[in-house]
C-alpha positions as CSV (number, residue, x, y, z in Angstrom):
1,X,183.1,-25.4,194.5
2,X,187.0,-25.4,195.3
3,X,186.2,-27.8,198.0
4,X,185.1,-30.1,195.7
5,X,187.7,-29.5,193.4
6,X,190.1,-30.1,196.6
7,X,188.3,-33.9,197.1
8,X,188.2,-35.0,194.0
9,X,191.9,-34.5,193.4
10,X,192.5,-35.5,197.0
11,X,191.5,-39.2,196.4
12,X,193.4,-38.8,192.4
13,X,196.5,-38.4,193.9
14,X,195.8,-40.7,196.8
15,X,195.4,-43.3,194.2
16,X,198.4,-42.2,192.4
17,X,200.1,-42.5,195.7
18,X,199.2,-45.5,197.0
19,X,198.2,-47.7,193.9
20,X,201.6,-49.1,193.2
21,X,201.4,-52.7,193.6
22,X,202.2,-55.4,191.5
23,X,200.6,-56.1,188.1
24,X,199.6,-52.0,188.1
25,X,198.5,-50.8,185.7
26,X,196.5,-54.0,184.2
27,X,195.5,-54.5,188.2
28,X,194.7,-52.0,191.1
29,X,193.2,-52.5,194.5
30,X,192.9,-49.1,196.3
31,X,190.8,-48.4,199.5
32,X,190.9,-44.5,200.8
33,X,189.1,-43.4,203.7
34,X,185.1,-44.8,202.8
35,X,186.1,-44.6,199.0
36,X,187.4,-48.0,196.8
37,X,188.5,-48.2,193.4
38,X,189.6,-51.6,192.1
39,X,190.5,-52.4,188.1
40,X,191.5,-55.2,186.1
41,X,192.3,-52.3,183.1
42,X,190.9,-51.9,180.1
43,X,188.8,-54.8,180.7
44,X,186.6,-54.0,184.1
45,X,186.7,-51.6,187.0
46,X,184.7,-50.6,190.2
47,X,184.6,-47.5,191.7
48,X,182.6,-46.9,195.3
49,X,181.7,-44.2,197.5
50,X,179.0,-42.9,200.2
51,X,175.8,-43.3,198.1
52,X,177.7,-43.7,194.8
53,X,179.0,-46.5,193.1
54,X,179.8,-47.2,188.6
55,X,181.5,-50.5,186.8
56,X,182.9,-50.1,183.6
57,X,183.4,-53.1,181.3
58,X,185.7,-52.1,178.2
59,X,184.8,-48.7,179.0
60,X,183.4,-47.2,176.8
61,X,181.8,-50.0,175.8
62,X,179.4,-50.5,178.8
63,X,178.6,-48.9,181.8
64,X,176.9,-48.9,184.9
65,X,176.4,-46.7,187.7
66,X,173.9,-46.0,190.9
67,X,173.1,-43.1,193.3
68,X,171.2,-44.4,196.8
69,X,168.2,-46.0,194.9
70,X,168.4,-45.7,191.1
71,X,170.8,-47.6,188.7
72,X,171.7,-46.6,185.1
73,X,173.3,-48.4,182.1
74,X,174.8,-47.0,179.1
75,X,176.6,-49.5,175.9
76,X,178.2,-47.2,173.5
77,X,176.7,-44.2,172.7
78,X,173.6,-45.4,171.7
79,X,171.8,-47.9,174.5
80,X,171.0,-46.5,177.7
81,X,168.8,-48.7,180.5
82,X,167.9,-46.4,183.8
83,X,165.6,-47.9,186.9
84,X,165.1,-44.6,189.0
85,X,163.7,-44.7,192.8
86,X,161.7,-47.9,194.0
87,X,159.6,-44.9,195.1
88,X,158.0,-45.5,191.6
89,X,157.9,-47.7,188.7
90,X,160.0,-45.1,186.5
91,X,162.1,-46.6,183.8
92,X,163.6,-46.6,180.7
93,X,165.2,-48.8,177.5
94,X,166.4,-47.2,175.0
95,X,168.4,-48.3,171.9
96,X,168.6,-44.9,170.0
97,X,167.4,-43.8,167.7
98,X,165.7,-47.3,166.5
99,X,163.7,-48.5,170.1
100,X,162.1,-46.7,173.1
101,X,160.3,-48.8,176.2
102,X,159.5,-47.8,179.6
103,X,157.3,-46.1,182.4
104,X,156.9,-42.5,182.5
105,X,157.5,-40.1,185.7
106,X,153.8,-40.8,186.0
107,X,153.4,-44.1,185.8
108,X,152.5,-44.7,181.8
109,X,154.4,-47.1,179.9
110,X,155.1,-46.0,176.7
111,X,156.8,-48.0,173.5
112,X,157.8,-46.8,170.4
113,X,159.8,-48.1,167.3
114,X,161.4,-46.1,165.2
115,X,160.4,-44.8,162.1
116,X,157.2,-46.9,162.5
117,X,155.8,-45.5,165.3
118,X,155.2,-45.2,169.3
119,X,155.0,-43.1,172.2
120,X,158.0,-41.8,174.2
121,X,158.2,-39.8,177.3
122,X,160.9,-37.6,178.5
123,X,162.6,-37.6,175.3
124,X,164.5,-34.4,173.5
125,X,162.8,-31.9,176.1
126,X,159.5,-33.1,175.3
127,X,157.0,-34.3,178.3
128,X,155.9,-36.6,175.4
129,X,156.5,-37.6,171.7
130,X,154.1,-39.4,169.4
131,X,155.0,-40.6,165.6
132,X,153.4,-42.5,163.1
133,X,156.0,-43.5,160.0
134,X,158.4,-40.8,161.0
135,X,158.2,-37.9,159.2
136,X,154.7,-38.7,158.2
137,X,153.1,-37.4,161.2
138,X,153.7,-36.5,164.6
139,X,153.2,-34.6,168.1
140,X,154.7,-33.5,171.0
141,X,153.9,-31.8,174.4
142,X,156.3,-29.2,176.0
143,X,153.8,-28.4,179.6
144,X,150.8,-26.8,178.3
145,X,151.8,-26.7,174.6
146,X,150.9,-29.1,172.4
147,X,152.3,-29.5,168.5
148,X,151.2,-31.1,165.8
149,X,153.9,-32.1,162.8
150,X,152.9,-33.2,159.3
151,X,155.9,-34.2,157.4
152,X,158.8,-32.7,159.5
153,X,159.6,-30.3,159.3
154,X,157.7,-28.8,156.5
155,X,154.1,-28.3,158.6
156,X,153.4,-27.8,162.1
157,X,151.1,-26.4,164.5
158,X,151.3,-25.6,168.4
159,X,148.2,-24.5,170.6
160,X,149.3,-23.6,174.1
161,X,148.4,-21.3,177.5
162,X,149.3,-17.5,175.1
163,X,151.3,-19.8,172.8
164,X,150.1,-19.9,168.8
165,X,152.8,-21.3,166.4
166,X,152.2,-22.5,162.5
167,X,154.3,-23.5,159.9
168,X,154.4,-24.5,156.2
169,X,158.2,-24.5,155.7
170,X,159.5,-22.3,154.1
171,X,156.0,-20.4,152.2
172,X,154.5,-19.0,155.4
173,X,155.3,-19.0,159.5
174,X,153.7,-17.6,162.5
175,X,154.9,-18.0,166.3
176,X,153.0,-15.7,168.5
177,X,153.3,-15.0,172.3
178,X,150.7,-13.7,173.7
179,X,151.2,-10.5,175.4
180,X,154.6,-10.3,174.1
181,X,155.1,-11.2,170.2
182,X,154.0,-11.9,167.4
183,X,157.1,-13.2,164.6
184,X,155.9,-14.4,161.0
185,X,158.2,-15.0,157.8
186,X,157.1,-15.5,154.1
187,X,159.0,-17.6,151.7
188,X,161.8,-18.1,154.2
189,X,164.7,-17.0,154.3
190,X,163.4,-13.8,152.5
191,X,160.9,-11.8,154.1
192,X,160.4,-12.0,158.1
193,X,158.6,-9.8,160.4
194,X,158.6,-9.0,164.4
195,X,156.0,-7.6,165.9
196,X,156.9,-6.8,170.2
197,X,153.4,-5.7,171.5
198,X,154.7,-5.9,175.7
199,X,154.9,-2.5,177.3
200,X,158.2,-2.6,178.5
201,X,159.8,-2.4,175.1
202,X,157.4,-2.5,172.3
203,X,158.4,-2.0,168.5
204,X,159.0,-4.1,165.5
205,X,160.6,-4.5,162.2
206,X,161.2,-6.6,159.2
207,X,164.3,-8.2,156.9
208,X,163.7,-8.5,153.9
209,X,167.2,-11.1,152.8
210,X,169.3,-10.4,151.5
211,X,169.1,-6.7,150.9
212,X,168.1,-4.9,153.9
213,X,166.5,-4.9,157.2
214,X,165.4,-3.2,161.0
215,X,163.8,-3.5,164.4
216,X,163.1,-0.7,166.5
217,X,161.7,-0.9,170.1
218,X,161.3,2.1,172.5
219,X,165.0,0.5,173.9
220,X,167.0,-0.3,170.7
221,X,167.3,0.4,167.0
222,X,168.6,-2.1,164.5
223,X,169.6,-2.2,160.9
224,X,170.9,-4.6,158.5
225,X,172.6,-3.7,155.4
226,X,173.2,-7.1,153.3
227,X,171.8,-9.3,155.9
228,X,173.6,-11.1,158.1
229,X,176.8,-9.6,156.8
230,X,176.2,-5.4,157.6
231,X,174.4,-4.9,161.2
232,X,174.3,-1.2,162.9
233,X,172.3,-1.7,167.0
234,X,172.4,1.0,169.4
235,X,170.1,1.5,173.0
236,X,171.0,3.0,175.8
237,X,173.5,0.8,177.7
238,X,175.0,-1.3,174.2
239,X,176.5,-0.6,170.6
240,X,177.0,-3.6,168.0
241,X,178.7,-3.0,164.6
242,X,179.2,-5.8,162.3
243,X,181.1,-4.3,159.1
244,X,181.0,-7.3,157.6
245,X,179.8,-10.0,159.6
246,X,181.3,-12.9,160.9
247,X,185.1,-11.3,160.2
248,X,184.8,-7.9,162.2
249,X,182.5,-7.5,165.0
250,X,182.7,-4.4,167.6
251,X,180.6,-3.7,170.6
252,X,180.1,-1.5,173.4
253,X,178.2,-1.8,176.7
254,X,176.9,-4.8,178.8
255,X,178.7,-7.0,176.2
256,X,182.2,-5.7,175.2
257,X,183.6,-7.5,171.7
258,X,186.6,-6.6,169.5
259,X,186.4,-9.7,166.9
260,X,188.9,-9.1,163.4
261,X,188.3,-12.8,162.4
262,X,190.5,-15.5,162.1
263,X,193.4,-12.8,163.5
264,X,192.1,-11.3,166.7
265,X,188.9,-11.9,169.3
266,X,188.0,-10.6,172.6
267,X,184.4,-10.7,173.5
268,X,183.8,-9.6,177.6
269,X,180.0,-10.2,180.0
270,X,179.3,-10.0,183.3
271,X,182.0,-12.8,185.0
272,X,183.4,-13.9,181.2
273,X,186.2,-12.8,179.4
274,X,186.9,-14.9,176.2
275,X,190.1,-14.0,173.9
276,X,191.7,-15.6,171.0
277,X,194.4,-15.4,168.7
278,X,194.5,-16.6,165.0
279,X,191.3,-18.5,165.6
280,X,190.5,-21.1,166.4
281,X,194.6,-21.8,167.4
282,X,195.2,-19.4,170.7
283,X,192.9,-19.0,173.2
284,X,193.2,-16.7,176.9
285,X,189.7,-17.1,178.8
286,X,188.7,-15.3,182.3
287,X,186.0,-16.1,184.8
288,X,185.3,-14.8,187.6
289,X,184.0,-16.1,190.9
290,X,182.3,-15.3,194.3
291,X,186.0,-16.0,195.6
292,X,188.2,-16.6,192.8
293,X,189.6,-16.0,189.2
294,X,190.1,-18.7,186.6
295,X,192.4,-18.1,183.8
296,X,192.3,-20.9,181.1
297,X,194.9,-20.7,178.3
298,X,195.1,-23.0,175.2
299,X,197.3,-23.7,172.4
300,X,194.9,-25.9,170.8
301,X,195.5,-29.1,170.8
302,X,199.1,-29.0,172.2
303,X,198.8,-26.5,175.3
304,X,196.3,-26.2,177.8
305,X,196.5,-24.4,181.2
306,X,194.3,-23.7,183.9
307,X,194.8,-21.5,187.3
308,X,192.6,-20.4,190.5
309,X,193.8,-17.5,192.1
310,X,192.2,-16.2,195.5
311,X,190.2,-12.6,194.8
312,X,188.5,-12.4,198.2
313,X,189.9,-13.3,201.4
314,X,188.9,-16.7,203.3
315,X,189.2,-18.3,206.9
316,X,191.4,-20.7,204.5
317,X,193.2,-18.2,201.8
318,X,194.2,-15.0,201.5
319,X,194.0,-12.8,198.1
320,X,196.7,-13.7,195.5
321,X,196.8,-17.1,196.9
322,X,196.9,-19.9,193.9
323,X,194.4,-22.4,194.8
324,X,194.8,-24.3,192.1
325,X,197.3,-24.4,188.8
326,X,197.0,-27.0,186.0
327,X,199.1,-27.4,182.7
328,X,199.7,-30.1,179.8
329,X,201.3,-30.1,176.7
330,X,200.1,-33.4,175.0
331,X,200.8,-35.9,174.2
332,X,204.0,-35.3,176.3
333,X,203.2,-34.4,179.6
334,X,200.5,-32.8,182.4
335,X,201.3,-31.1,186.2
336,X,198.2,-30.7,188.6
337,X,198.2,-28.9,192.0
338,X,195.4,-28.4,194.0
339,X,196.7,-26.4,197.5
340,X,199.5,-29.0,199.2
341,X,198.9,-31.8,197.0
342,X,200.5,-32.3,193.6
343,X,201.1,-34.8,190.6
344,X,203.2,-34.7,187.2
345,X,203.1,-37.7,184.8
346,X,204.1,-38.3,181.5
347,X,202.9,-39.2,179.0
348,X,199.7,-37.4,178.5
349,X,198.1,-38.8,175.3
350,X,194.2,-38.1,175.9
351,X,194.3,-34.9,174.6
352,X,191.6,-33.6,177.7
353,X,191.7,-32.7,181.3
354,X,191.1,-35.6,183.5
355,X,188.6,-37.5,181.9
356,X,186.9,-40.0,184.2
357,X,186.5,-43.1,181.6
358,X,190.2,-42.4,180.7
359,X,191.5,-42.1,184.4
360,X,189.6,-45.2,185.4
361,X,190.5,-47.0,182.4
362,X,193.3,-46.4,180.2
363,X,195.8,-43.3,181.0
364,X,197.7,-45.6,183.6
365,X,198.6,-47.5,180.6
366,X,200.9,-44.9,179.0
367,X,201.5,-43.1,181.6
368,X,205.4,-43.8,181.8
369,X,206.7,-41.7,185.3
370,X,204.7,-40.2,188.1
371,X,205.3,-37.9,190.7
372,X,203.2,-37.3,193.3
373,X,203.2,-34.9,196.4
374,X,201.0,-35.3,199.3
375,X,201.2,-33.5,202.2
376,X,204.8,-34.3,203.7
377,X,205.4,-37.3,201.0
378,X,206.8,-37.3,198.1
379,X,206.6,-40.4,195.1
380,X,207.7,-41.6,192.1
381,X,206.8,-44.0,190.1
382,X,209.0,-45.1,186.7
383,X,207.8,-47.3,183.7
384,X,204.7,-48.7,186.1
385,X,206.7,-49.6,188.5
386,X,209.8,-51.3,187.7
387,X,211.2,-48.5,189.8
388,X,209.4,-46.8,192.9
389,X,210.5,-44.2,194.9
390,X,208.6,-42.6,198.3
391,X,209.8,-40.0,200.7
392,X,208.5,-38.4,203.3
393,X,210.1,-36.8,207.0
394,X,211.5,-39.2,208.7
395,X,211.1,-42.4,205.9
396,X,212.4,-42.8,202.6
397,X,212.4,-46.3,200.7
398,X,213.0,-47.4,196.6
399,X,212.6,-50.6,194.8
400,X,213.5,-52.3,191.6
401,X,211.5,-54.6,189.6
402,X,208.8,-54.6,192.3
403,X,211.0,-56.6,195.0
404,X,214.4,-57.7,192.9
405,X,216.6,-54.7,194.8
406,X,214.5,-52.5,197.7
407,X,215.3,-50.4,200.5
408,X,213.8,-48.8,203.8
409,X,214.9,-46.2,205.8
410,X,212.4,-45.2,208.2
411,X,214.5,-43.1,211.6
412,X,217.0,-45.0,212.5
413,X,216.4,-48.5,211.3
414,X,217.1,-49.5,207.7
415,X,216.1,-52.2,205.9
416,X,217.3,-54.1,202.6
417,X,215.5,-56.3,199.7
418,X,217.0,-58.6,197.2
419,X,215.4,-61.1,195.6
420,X,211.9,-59.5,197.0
421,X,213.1,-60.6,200.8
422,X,213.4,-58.8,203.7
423,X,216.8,-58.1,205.9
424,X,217.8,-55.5,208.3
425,X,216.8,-54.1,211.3
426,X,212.7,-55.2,212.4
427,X,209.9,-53.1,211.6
428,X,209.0,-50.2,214.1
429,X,205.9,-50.9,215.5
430,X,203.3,-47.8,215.4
């Protein structure tokens, strides 16, 4: 993972490095190692790289990208176009929610217009949909189960390998799995019943909202006092109290939660710590990692910070080492280190990390000073260009205005511009 973290940044910076040519940031031209990116910004741009390649035009407007064989198109939000592996005669048009045309996994063409009617594949987690005048009638297959709607949402019926679900929303509900449950409500939200019949933790209970309700299994005991507000679970490795419900929450165990909402939050499981302050303002998260910690702080939406530090040692890093450290304070300003290599820039005013559509796109625009640190060099980049700056051991050079006023110092030679021409001692040949 940090390796990849490592590359992408790698070729960020190299672009941040190397990218300073004239008409930047309406025009760039970069070539790194077997990657490209060119841009004429906001209007088009063209990134490649092994087996990869994406245009944007206005982006977000449209989009297109590929991956070896298979192409895919998005305009707005709303119209997406996908050709998948010459293998097979996969594909899809979609305008959504209104049109739907293409060729299944399997090979069926499907069509559907929407509310009138149609057949759609793939769609929503659904091997298939089928409407007729949406909501008037519909069905849907999910592998072996297969649903029938009568104005949705109000009636419904599955059928499936152990799988029985019907519904007349909101008189009467059953979802049974066979071997395993059986859950039914009457008049919803009022009166529910659960029914586990597996031997690992059978039991059952009932709600009856808003007044009272429990579940007991041979693992775990729940009540509800003024449902959802009053909850009481205990089993053998957790605790839950809700006293009332969603303002404090406590909890003991495999999950470990101290909520006193909006003031204070800490909820901790397995690998994820997640802490807040005056909610939803504050914020301290914690994950941890084969290898590493990740700290995320936020100040939401002014502060954000993010840090990797080594917890187990590596033929690369030893523990306590700080793979990777991250901050902005928006719309002001942003610093990004990932090992040796480094960038600060302000301003900062996409209020995310790194977004790819605004990188490509549109940050360079008001994106006022840059400095970047590579390896041994060191760059600068002020008001996009009308002053530049790199230094590295052994060369340092500046110019104004992109040519008016330069200089080059690289051992002993030096080197002068004015007027964007040359004079001074030659150029050492490599």
């Amino acid at each position: 993972m940090m390796r990849f973290i490592s590359v992408g940044l790698s070729l960020l910076l190299s672009v941040s490095a190397l990218a300073q040519v004239d008409g930047d940031p309406l025009y760039t031209n970069i070539s790194v190692s077997n990657e490209t990116f060119y841009a004429w910004r906001p209007f088009y741009s063209s990134s490649t790289e092994p087996e990869r390649w994406r245009k944007d035009y206005l982006w977000p407007l449209y989009t297109k990208k590929g991956f070896k064989e298979e192409q895919y198109s998005r305009f707005l939000f709303f119209g997406y176009s996908s050709d998948f592996s010459p293998d097979t005669d996969r594909e899809r048009n979609w305008l959504v929610p209104f049109y739907f045309q293409g060729t299944s996994a399997a090979g069926e063409d499907y069509l559907a217009v929407f509310p009138f009617g149609g057949t759609i594949y793939e769609f929503l987690g659904r091997d298939k949909v089928t409407f007729v005048l949406f909501p008037f009638y519909g069905t849907s297959d999910i592998n072996e189960v297969h649903t029938i709607t009568v104005f949705w949402p109000f009636g419904s019926k599955a059928v499936g390998d152990k799988v029985y679900r019907f519904r007349v929303f909101p008189f009467y509900a059953n979802n049974t799995l066979e071997g395993e449950f059986v859950k039914k409500y009457y008049m919803w939200p009022f009166y529910s019943t659960v029914d586990y019949i597996h031997e690992r933790n059978p039991g059952g209970g009932f709600i009856l909202f808003p007044i009272y309700g429990k579940i007991n299994t041979e693992r775990a005991d729940n009540y509800w006092v003024i449902p959802p507000f009053f909850r009481y679970m205990t089993s053998d490795d957790q605790w839950i109290v809700h006293a009332p419900w969603p303002f404090i929450q406590l909890a003991d165990g495999m999950m470990d939660k101290r909520i006193f909402w909006p003031f204070y939050g800490k909820k901790s499981m397995a690998a994820l710590t997640k802490q807040y302050m005056i909610w939803p303002f504050f914020w301290n998260n914690t994950s941890r990692y084969a290898t590493y910690d990740q700290s995320r702080k936020k100040i939401i939406p002014f502060v954000y910070t993010q840090k990797n530090v080594v917890t187990q040692e590596t033929k690369e890093h030893a523990v306590g080492d700080v793979l990777s450290n991250y901050w902005k304070i928006w719309p002001l300003m942003s610093w990004d280190r990932v090992d040796d290599k480094s960038r600060f820039r302000t301003l900062e005013l996409w209020p995310m990390r790194n977004t790819p559509g605004i990188e490509r796109n549109w940050a360079a625009w008001w994106t006022l000073y840059t400095r970047t640190h590579v390896e041994d060099e060191t760059g600068h980049n002020v008001l996009w260009g009308v002053y530049r700056q790199k230094k590295s051991l052994g060369h340092f050079e500046w110019s104004l205005l992109k040519g008016v006023a330069g200089y080059k110092k690289t051992g002993n030679n030096r080197r002068y511009r004015i007027l964007f021409m040359w004079v001074g001692d030659e150029e050492e040949q490599p």
